[in-house]
Structure formats: structure tokens, C-alpha cells
C-alpha positions as CSV (number, residue, x, y, z in Angstrom):
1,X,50.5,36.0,18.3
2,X,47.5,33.9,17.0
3,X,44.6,33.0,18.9
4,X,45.8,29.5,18.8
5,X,49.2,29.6,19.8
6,X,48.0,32.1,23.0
7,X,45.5,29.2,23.9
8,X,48.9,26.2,23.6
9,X,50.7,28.8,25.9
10,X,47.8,29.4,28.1
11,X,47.4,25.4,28.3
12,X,51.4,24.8,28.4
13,X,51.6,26.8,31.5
14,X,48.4,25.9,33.4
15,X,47.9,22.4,32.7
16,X,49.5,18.7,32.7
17,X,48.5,16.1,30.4
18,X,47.7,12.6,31.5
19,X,47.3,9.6,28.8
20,X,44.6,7.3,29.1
21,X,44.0,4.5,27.1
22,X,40.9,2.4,26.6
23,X,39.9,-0.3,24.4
24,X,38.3,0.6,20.5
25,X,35.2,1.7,20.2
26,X,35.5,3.1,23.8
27,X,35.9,6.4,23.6
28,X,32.9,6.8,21.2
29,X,30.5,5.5,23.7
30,X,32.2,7.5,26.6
31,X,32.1,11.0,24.8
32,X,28.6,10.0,23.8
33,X,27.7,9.3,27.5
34,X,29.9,12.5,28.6
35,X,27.4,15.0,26.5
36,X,24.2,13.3,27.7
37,X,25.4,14.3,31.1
38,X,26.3,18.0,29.5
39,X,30.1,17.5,29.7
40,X,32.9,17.2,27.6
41,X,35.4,14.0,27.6
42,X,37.8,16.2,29.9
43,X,35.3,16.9,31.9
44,X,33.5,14.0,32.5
45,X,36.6,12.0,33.1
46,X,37.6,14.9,35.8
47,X,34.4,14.8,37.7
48,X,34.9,11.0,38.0
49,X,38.4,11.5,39.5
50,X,37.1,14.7,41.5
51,X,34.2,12.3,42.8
52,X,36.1,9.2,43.4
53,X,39.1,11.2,45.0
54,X,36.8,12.8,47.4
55,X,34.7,9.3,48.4
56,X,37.9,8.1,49.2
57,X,38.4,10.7,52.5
């Protein structure tokens, strides 16, 4: 098995996916943002959620 199809296993099994749509040109500027604050887009956008989930307890 290749390196590649271990890691879509891997993922498969430990992960869900969740659309997200925003507007053109968007997601440019977010990624941009995202690695000025040393994150990828996943990661950014989980923080935020992680962040937000947690103000709201």
C-alpha cells in the first residue's frame, strides 16, 4: 500500500468532512491570513470553531 492511499485510509477512518463555502476571492485572503497566524486553512478554521464553541459555555 502507497503512502498515499495509507494517509486516505488513515483520514477515512479518523475524520469527517464538512463543506464550507464562501464567496470568490475568499479563500485566498483567508489562507493568506491562516499562515500569518502560522496555521493551515484546516486549522485556522478549527481554532475559530474550538474558540467560539468554548465562549459559548
Amino acid at each position: 500500500m502507497s503512502q498515499t492511499q495509507a494517509s486516505a485510509k488513515y483520514n477515512a477512518k479518523t475524520y469527517e468532512e464538512i463543506k464550507l463555502r464562501v464567496k470568490k476571492g475568499q479563500k485566498n485572503e483567508i489562507k493568506t491570513y491562516a499562515k500569518l497566524q502560522g496555521l493551515s486553512l484546516n486549522g485556522y478554521i478549527n481554532k475559530l470553531i474550538a474558540e467560539d464553541m468554548n465562549r459559548g459555555l
